[in-house]
Every structure is written in C-alpha cells, then in structure tokens.
LUMBATI-543073 format. One record per residue: x, y, z of N, C-alpha, C in turn. Coordinates in steps of 0.05 Angstrom, whole numbers, plus 5000, padded with zeros to 4 digits. Layout:
<pts>
XYZXYZXYZ;...
</pts>
This chain:
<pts>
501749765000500050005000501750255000;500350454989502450634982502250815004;504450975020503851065042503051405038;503451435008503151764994500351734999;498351594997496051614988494251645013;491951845002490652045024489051825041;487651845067486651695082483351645064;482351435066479051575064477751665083;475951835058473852075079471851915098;471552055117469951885135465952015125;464251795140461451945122460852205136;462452315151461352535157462952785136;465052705136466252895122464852905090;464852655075461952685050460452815055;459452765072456152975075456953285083;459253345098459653615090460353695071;462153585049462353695023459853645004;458553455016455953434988454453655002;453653795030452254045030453254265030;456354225023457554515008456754584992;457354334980455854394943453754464938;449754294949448354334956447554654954;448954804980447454984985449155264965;452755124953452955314929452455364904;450455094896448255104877446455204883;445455204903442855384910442655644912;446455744912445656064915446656194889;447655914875447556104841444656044825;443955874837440855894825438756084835;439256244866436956324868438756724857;441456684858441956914832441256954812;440656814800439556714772435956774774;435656684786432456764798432157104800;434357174818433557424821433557634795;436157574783436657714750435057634741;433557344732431357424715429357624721;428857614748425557714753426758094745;428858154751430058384753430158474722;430658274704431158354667428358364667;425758194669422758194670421758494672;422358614707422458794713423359154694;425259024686427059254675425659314643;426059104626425159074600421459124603;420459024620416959104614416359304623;417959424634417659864656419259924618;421659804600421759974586419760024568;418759804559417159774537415059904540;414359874564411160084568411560454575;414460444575415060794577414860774548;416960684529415960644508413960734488;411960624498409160684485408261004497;408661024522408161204535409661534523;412261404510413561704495412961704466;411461514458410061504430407761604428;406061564453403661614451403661914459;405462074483405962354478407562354462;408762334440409862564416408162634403;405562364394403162464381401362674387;401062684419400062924432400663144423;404163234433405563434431404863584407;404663344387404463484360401763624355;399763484368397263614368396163874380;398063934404397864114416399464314413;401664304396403564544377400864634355;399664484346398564614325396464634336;395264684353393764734359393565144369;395465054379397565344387397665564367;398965334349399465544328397665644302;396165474308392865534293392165814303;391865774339390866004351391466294341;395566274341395866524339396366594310;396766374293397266584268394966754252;391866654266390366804254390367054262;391567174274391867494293393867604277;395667474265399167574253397967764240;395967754218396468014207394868264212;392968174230391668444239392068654250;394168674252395668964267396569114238;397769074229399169134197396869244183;393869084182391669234170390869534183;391069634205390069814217392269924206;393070024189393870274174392870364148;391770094146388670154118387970354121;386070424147384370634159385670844158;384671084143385071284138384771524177;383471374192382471534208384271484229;385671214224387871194245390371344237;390971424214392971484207392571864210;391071944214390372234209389672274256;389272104256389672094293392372084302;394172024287395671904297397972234291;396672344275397672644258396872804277;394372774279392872964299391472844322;393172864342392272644371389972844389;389873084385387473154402384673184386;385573114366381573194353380573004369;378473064386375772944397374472724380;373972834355371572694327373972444322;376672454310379072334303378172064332;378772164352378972044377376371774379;374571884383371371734382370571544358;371371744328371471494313373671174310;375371264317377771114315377070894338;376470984365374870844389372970664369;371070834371368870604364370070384338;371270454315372670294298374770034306;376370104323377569844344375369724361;373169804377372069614385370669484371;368569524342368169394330369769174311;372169244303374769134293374968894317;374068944340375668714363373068494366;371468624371369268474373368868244352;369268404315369668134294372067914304;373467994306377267794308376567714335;374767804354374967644378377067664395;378767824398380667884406379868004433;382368014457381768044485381568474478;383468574470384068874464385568984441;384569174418386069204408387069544410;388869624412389369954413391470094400;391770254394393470404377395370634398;398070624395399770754408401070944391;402771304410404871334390407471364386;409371484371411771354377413271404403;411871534421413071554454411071294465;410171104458408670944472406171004487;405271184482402371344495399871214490;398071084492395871044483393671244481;392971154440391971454443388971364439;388070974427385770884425385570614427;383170664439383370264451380270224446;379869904437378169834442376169794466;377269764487375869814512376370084527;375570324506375470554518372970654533;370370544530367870564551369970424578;371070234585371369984604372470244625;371770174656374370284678376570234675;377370084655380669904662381270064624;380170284620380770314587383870284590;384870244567388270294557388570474550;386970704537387570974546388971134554;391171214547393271354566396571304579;395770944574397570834588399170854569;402570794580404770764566406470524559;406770434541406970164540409870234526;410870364521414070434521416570154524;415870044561417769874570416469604565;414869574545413969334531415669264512;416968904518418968934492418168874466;415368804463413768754441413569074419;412569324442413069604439416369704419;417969574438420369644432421269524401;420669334400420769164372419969334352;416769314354415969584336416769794326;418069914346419670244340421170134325;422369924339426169854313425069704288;422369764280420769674254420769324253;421469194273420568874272417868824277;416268694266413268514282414268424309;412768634340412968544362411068344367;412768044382410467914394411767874427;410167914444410467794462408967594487;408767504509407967434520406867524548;405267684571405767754593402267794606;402867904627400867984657400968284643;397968344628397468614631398368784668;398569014655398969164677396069324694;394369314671391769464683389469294688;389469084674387568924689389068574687;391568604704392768394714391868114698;390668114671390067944661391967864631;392867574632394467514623394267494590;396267564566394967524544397867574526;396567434491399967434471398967714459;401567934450401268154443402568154413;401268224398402368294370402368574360;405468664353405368924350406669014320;405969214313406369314281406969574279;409069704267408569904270406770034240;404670224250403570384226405870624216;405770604188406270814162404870924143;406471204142404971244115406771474106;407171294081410071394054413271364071;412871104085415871104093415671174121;414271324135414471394160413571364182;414971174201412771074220411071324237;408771254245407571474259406471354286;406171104286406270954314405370644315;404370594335405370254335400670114337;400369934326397769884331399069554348;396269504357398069314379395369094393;394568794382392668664391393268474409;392068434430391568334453390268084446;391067804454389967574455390667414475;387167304487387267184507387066884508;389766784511390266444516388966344538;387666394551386666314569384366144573;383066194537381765934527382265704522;384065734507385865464500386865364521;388265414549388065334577386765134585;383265344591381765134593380864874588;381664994553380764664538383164434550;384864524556387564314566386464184595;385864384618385364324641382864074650;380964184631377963974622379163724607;380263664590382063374586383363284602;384962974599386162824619389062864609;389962964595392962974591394563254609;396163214610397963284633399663434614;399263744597401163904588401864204600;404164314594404964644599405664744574;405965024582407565154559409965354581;412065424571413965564593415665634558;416465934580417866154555420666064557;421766304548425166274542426166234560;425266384587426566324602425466064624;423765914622423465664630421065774650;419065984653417166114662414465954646;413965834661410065654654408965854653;407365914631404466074635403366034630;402365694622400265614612400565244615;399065274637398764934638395864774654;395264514638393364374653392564404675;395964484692395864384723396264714740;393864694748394265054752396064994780;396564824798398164984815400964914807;401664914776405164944763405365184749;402665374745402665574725404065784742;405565864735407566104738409466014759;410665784754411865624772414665534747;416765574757419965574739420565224735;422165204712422364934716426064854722;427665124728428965184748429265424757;431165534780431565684795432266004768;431266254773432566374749434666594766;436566604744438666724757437667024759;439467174777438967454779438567644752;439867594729440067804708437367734693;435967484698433667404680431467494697;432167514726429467664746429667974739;431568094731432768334735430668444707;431368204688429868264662425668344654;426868084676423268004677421768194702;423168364711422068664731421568854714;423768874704423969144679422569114655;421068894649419268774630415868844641;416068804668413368764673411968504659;413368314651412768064637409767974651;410867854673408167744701408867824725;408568104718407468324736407268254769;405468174785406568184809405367834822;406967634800406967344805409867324810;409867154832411066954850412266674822;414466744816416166574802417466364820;416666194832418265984850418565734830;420665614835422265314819420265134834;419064954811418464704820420264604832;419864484848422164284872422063914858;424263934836424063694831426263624852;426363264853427663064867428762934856;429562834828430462724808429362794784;432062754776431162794736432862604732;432462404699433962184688433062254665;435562324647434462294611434061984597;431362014583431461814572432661844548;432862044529432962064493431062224477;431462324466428662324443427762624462;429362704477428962884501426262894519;426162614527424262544545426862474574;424562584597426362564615424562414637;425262244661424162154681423662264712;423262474716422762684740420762584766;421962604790419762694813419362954832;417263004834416863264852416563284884;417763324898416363444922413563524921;412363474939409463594944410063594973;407863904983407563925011404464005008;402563905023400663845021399064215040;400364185077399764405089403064455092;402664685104405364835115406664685141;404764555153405364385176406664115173;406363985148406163765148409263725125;409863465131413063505120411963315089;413663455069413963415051414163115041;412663195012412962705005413062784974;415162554965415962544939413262454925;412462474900409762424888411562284865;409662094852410661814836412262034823;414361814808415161924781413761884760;413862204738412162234714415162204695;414662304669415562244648415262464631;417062614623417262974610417962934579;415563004570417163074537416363244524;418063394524420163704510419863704481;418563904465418464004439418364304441;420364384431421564684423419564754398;418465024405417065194383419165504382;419265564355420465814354417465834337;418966254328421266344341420766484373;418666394376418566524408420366374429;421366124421422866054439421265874462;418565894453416965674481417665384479;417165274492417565014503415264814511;414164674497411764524501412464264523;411264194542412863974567409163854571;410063554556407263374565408363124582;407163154606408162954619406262744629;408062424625406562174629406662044655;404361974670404261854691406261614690;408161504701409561244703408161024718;405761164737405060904758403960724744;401960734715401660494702405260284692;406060434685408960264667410260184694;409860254717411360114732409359954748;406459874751404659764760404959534741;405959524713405359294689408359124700;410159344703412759264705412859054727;411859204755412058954778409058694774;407358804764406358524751407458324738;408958454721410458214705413358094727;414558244738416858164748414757924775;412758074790411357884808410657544795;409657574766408157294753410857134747;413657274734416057134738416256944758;416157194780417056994815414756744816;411956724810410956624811411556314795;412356434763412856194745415356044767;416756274767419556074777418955974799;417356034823417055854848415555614841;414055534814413155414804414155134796;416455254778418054974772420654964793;420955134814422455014838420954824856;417954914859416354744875415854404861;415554484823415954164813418954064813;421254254812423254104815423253944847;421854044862422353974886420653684890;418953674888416053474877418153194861;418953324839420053084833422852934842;423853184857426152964873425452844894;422152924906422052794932420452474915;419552544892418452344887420352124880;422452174859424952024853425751874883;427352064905428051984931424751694935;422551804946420851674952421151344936;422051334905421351064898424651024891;426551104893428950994902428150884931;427450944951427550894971425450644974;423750554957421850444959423250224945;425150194925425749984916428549894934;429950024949431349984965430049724987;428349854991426649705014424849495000;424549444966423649184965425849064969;428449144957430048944955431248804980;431748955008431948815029429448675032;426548705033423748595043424748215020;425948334998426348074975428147884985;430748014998433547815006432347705038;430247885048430047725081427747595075;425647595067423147475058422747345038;423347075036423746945000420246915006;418746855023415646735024414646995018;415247175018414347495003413847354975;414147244967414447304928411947244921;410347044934406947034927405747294930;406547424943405747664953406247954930;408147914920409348054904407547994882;407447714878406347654845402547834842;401947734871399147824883399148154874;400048384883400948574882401848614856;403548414833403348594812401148534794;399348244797396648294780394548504787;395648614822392948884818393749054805;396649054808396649294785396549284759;396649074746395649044722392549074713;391648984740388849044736387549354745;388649524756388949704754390949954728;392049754716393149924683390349864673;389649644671386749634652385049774654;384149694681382249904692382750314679;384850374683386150584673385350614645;386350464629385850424600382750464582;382450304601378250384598376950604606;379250744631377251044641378051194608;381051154602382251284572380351284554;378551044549378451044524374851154524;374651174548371051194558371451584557;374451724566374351964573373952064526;375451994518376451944493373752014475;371651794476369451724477368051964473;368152104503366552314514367652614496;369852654498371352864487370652884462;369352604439369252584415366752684418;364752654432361652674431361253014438;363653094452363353334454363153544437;366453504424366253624396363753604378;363053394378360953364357357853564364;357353544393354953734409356654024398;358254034404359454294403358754444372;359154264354358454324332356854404316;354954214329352354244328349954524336;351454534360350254764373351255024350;353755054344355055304319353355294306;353155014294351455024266347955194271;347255074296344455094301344955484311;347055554309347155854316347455994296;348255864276348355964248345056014231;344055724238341655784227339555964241;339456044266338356164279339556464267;340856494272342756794258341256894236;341156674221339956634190336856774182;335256564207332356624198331956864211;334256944229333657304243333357514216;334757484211335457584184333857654163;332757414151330757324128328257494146;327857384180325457574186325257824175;327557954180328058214181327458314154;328858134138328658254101325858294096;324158084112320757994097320158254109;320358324139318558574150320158724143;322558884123323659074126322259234091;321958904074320758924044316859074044;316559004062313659084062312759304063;315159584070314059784071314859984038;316759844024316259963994314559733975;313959523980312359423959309359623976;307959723995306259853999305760053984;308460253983309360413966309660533938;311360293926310460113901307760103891;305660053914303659923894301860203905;302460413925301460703917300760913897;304260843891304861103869303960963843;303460653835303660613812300560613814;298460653830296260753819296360973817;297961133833298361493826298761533791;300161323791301461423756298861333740;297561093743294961013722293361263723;293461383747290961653749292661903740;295361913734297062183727295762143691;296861913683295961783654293861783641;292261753653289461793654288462103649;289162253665289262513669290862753647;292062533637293862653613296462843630;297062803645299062973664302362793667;303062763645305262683634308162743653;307762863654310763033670310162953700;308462973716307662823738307562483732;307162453711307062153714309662073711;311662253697314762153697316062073718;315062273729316162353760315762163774;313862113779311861893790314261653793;313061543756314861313751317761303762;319061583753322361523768321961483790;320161573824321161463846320361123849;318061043820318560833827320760643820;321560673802324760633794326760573814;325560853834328560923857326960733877;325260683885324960503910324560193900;324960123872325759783863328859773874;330859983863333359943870332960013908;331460113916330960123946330759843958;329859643937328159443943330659223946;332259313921334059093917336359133943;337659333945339359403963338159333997;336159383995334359244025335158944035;334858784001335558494001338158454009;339158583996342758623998343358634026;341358614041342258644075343658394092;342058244081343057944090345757894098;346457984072349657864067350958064087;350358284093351658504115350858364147;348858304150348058134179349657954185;350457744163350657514156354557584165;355957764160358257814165359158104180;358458084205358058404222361658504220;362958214220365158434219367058494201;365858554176365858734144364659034143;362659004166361959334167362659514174;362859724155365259914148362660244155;363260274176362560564188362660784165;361861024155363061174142361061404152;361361774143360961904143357761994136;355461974147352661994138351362294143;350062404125348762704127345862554147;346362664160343162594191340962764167;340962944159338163044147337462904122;340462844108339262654085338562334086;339162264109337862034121335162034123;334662204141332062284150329362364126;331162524104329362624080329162294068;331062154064330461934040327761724066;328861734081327461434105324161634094;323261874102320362034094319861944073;320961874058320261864026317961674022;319261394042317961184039314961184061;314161424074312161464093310261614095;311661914059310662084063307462044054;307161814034303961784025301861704046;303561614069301261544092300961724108;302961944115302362154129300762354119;300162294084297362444074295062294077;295462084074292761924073291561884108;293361864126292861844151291862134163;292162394156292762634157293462674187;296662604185298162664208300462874201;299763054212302463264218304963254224;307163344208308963194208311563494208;313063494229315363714239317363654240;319563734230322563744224324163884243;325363814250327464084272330063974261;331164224251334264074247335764304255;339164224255339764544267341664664233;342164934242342164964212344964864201;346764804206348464594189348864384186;349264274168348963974161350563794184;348863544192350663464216351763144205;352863104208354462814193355362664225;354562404222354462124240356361974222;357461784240358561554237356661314233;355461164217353960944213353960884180;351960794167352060654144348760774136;348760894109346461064115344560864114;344660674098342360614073341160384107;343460284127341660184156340660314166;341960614169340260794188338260814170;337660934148334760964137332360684147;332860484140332460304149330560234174;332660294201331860414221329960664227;330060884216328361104214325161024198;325460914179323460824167321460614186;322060464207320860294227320660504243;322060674249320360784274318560994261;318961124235316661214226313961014229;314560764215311760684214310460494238;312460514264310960434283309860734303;310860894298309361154311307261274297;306861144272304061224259301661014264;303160724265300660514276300660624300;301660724320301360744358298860984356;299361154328297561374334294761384313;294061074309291560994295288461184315;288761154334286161164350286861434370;289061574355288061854374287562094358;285862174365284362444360287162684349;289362764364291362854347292962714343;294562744313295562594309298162754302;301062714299303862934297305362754301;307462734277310062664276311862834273;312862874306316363034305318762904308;319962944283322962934280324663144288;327063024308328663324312331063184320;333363394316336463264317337463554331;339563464349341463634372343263514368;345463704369347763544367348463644397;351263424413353463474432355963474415;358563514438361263494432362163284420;360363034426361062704413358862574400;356062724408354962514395352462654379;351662594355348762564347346262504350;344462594361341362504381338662514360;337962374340335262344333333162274342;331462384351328762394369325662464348;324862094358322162144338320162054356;318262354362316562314379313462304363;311462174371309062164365307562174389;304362284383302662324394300962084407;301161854407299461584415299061554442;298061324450297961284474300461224497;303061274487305361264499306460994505;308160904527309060664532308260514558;306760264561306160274592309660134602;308359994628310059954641311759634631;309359464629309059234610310759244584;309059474566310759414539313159464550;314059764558317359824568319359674573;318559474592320659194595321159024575;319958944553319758794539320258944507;321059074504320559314486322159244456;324059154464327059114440327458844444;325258644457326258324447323958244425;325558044416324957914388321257824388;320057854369317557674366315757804391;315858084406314058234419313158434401;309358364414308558594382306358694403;306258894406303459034411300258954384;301458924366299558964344297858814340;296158724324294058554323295158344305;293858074312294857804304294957944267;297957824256297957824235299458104213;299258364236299858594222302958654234;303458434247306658534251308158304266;310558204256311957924270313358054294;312958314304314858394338318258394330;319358374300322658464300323658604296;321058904288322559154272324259244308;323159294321324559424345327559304348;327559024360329858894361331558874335;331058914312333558924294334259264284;332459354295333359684297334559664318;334759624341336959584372339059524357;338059344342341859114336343359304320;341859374294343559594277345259774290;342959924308344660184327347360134342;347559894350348759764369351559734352;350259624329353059524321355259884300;351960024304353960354296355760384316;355960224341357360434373355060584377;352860584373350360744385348560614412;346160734407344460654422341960784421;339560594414337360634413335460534439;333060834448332360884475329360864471;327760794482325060954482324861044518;322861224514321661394539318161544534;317161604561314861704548314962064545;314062224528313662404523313662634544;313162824557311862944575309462994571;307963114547305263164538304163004529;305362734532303162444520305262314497;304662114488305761974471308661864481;309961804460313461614461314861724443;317761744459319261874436322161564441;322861584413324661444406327861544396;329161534410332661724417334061474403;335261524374337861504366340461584368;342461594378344961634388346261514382;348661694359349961624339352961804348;355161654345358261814345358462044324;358362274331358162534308361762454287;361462544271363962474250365862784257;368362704255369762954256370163044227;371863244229372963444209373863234186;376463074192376962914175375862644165;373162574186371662284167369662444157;369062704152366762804137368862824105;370862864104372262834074372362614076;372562434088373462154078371662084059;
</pts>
C-alpha cells in the first residue's frame, strides 16, 4: 500500500462536502432567479415607457398646432389698421375729439369681429391714444406701454410679439405689434391683445397632463394650475432683473418647482419626481415619478412639456416581474415534487430489495400485488378510452350547437328582410296607381316623376335584400360618414303617402348645418323608416295625430328623436320593448322584429337606441349616433 496516498473520507466528512455543494448551487440558482425577475422587471417598465413616449409625441404634436392655429390668425391684423384712413390722420392729429371717438368705436368693432381680448393704437412715445375698451374702467387709454418689449420691437420696425400679465387689468394675454406708416414713416405702433386663456381651459377639462413655459423656462400656461407661473428651474438674477423691467408677470410669485430627480431618457424625454407639501405643517412627500417630453416651438422660443404618469408602466412592470416569481416558484416547487418523488421510489425499491433478500415467502405476495396492478393499468385504460369517447361526443354537440347558431342567425335575418320589404312594395303599389290616374289625366310630367321614384324605391328594394349578406358578416361593416338630414329626408320618402292619407302632421327640427354621424346610411334609413311606421300605427286611435322629427347635436354625439302623439308606453310594453317576436299589434299585422333589429343595427353603429314617454303624451324614440369629425366627413 502506498503510504503517499490520502486516508478515506469518513461519512461525515461526504456529507459536508455534498452540502457545500448543495447549498452553492442553491445560491447560484436563486441569483439567477433574482436577475431574471430583475431583466422581467426592467425590460416591461421599458417597453411600456415606450409606448408611453410615443403616445405623447403624438399629443405634443397636436397641441403645437393647435397653438399655432390660435395665433397665426391674429399675425396680420395689426399691419391692417393702417388701411384706415382715420387711424392714420389720429395718429397726425392726437387731440381731435371726432379723430378720437371714431377711431374708438372702429377698434371696438374691429375687436369684437377677430374676437380678440383688446386692440389699441399707440404713438411713437408709447402713449395710448385708442383702445378698444375705451367705455371699460380698466380703458388702455393713456397708458404707456413704452417698456413693453413687444413696443420696443415695433419702434426698431420688427413685428412685436410677446407674452405677459397686463398691467391694468392683471390679466394675462399674447401681444402682436406693428408699427403703422404712411410713405415710409412710422407714425406709431397698433397693437392686439389675445387671450390664451381659452385654450387653457380646453387643456385643464382633458386628461392629459401639458404646459407651455417661455425662454426663460417661466410656465404660463398649463393643465395643472398649481405649476402655472411656477419655473422649471431656479432663474438667475440678470433674468429676474429682466423680467422686473419687463413687467412680463407683473406681480406673480416665480418659485422653481422642487423636483427630486431627473433621468434622461432620449428623444428628450426625461424621468422626474416632485416634492409635494400638502399643508405648511406637514412634512413634505415625493409624488410618483412622471415622464417629461420637451418640443421646442420658435421663434418665440416656448417650450411645450407633456408629461406621462409612470404608475401604470411601473404597475405592468412589477406585475410582470411578480408572475416571473410566481412561474419560477413554480417549477422550483415541481423540481422539488419530483426529487422527493424520485427519493420516495428509490427508497421504495431499496426497501423491496431488502423485504426480497430477508423474505423469499414474500414473492406470492409480490406476484399478488403485481396482477392488481395490472388490473388496475386496465382498469386505467378503459377510464382512457370511455374519457376519449366523451371528448369525441363533445366536439360533435359542440358543433352542432355552431351550426344550430348559424341557422338561427339566418332566419333572424330573412325575418328582418320579409318585415323590412313590406314597407316599399306598399309604396310601390301607391304610386303606381298614382301614375294610372297621372295617365289617365293626361298629366305626363307628373307621371314621369311618379314613375322615376318608382324606379328609385325597386333599387330601394334590391339594396334592402342586399342586407342579408351585411347581417350575415358583422365584421365587414365599414362605418363611414352619413348626412343625419339626408337620412332622415330619403327614410320620409317611403312614409310620406301615409302621412297624407292618415292626415298626420308631420315637423322637422334640424339645426342649421348639416350634421354628419358615423353609421352606414342606407341601415340607418332603414331604422328610421320602422320607427316612422310604428309611431303612425301607435297613433291609429288618437284624436291628434303629429309626427316630430328633431336632431341636437353634443361634443360626441348625434341624438335623433322621433316623437309621436299615441297612447305612449306602459310599464309592461317598456320591459319587453326591444326583444324579438313582441308585438303590441294585432294578430297578423306585425311579426314583433322591427324594434329588436333596429336595437341591433344601432348597436353595432357604437350607438344606442332608447325609448321613453313623452311629457305631453305619447313616446319618443332617441337615436344616438358618434358625430363624425372634420376629417371622416372628407373621407
């Protein structure tokens, strides 16, 4: 034996090196654990800032032009007030009285068209010699606007614009200044006043989170009124020094937001938090971090800042990093499962094999034990082939039922075509006795006429049919731009012979510009046409009889309201009102689906169709339709 050679390890010493190892696999695995959940973490906070600086640049952009819509319609109206002969001869002769009063009243009418906050005329000492709000206590009148650097521009012959806090009625507004000539020589400065303080509003009433801040990093215009006239840093002394001698914003409190961090992302989006102090008493608390993105407008030099809440992108972020920890405790808990299970039948065959070497009279026992389990694989085999079985019979029910939803879909449909056809073959078979009696009559030109709308309601007839195939595939339907009055005029067409023959009164309200909806006309007519002719059967048996049509528009939506005079809605019909195969009517004069496939149409516009009762008697029926903007009315 060789005497170089190491002793063997005793079992204790194994077992301390096998739980060295043990527990230094366990701590590079649960590293590994932690970096994933941490890359999870990191990568799903980026991806959703991400979206978050995509979805404000689109903003940003919306709200620059928005801006700049505002002010360039003002650019040239200062420049025009030297048209006026009366400004230019005031401006020659500053005490005529008559010069004075006309020129007054001419700027306030001049302001009142352009809508403008003030417009007034100065001269080359900065004097005001006429303002539009010369009746007002607060006239401009008199004042000197000299140390205005918009003023100052003017004199040195540039277009002044500036930004600031009037001085006489502390109200804030953009100034455009020009100087007036005549033959070369300036004779003084005209000068319009516009108040942003609209456009403000519209920001503060939305949910987006924007400012605007000047050259020198001064907010004067934001969502969040307690940041408005609030710095977005500290300004040094020569820029306060500036902004005194400016009278810019006059006697506001310029304090620095108190940020707590900034991090650039790129793209000059930045990651910021603020201090907030709630009372004076109470100590200060950081508020989440938002997300800043910066677009420069010249030449004024402003600075547009829309900022994005982060608590969603980091709410998605620890969701995702949380469902990680979750997956991974998952297959630690099955890695764990299966080594106790491995251990469990190593250990179990361990222990047959001693129960085998000390017990040979065991083996009947054994043999016993493995036919139950054979008879238990069988047993197994048959639940297989019985579950198999079931799963097959399922699919097939399953199928069945589609199919049987298909045909149900179907005959909704076909209902609809049969009761939707009946109100122009009625029509149809009106006018074409109208025409035998125009013909008859020898009244040729009426009977042409005649004939063409019957013409136009066959192709009414065919396109009606054509509906199927639109039911039949809801999601092919393609929304587009619809005139609400020319809806309304074509759906009358098909009603107007009963509202003579019935002699029911019949009122229009529209407002006076054309109003355009989002839907598909030739359904909405469709729809209008059923509630025409169920508010003329409701009003068979009353003494007055009036069909009003009328349309209001809101900021989003379109409202058609068709009320009739009848006996109104009880409580009964009400509940039941918009389901299938319910008919008030008498056996035979109506299958109960015009209501419910007028619901469905609306429904599938993004609308919604209402009934209610009247105040003065009868039911009115409310269509509510998405109004179309600027750009789906060209589409």
């Amino acid at each position: 034996m060789n005497s170089s050679s190491k002793p063997p390890l005793s079992w204790r010493q194994r077992l301390s090196q096998r739980s060295g190892r043990e527990t230094l696999a366990w701590g590079v695995v649960l590293a590994a654990c932690l970096a994933t959940v941490w890359l999870v973490y990191f990568w799903t906070e980026r991806i959703a800032i991400g979206k978050l600086q995509a979805s404000g640049a689109q903003r940003l952009e919306v709200y620059v032009s928005s801006l700049e819509n505002a002010l360039e319609k003002y650019d040239f109206l200062p420049k025009t007030l030297e048209l006026n002969r009366d400004v230019i001869r005031l401006l020659q002769h500053p005490e005529d009285p008559v010069l004075v009063d006309t020129v007054n009243h001419y700027l306030e009418q001049m302001n009142a068209q352009a809508k403008s906050s003030t417009i007034f005329i100065s001269n080359l000492d900065g004097n005001t010699r006429a303002a539009s709000n010369w009746q007002g206590p607060d006239s401009f009148i008199g004042d000197n606007i000299s140390f205005r650097p918009y003023a100052q521009d003017a004199l040195r012959g540039t277009p002044g614009r500036f930004y600031g806090v009037g001085t006489t009625r502390l109200e804030p507004g953009y100034f455009f200044a020009h100087g007036i000539y005549q033959n070369g020589h300036m004779l003084g400065l005209a000068t319009v006043k516009v108040n942003l303080e609209n456009l403000e509003k519209r920001w503060v009433q939305g949910a987006d989170k924007v400012m605007l801040a000047d050259e020198h990093g001064v907010i004067f215009l934001s969502s969040m009124p307690d940041w408005k006239y609030r710095t977005l840093a500290p300004l040094s002394p020569a820029i306060v020094e500036e902004l005194n001698r400016t009278r810019q914003y006059y006697s506001k409190q310029l304090e620095p937001i108190p940020f707590v961090s900034d991090r650039q992302l790129g793209n000059g989006a930045r990651v910021i938090s603020v201090r907030e102090q709630e009372h004076p008493d109470t100590p200060p608390k950081t508020s989440s971090s938002v997300m800043t993105q910066i677009k420069l407008k010249s030449p004024q030099g402003w600075t547009f800042i829309y900022l994005s809440d982060l608590a969603q992108a980091k709410a998605s972020a620890r969701a995702a990093a949380a469902f990680s920890c979750v997956l991974l405790g998952f297959f630690m808990l099955l890695f764990f499962y299966l080594r106790q299970r491995r251990a469990a039948v190593a250990q179990k065959l361990r222990a047959r094999e001693d129960l085998q070497h000390a017990y040979d009279n065991l083996e009947a026992m054994v043999e016993e034990r493995t036919s139950e389990l054979n008879a238990m694989t069988q047993s197994l085999s048959q639940e297989i082939d019985v579950r198999s079985k079931a799963e097959q019979k399922l699919h097939i029910t399953q199928n069945e039922l589609f199919q049987a939803g298909k045909m149900a879909v179907l005959g909704q449909m076909s209902a609809s075509i049969t009761h939707e056809l009946n109100q122009p073959l009625t029509a149809l078979r009106t006018m074409s006795d109208n025409a035998v009696i125009l013909l008859e009559r020898g009244r040729l030109d009426d009977a042409r006429r005649n004939l063409a709308k019957i013409s136009q309601i066959a192709a009414r007839m065919g396109t009606i049919t054509g509906q199927l195939k639109i039911f039949a595939r809801k999601s092919t339907t393609s929304l587009t731009s619809v005139s609400i009055p020319t809806a309304i005029s074509n759906a009358l067409f098909l009603v107007e012979r009963r509202l003579q023959v019935e002699n029911v009164r019949f009122t229009l309200q529209l407002p006076p510009e054309d109003i355009f909806a989002m839907c598909e006309s030739n359904r909405l007519e469709q729809v209008l046409v059923n509630l025409y002719a169920n508010a003329l059967d409701a009003m068979n048996g009353s003494d007055v009889r009036s069909l009003r049509v009328a349309v209001e528009c809101t900021p989003e939506h379109v409202l058609i309201h068709v009320a009739d005079t009848g006996p109104g809605l009880s409580t009964e019909v009400y509940e039941h009102l918009f389901e299938p195969f319910f008919t008030t009517k008498p056996q035979g004069l109506g299958l109960g689906l015009g209501l419910a496939i007028s619901e469905q149409i609306t429904r599938q516009f993004g609308g919604v169709l209402r009934a209610e009762n009247a105040p003065g008697g009868g039911a009115v029926f409310t269509i509510e339709l998405q109004i179309a903007t600027q750009e789906e009315k060209h589409v």
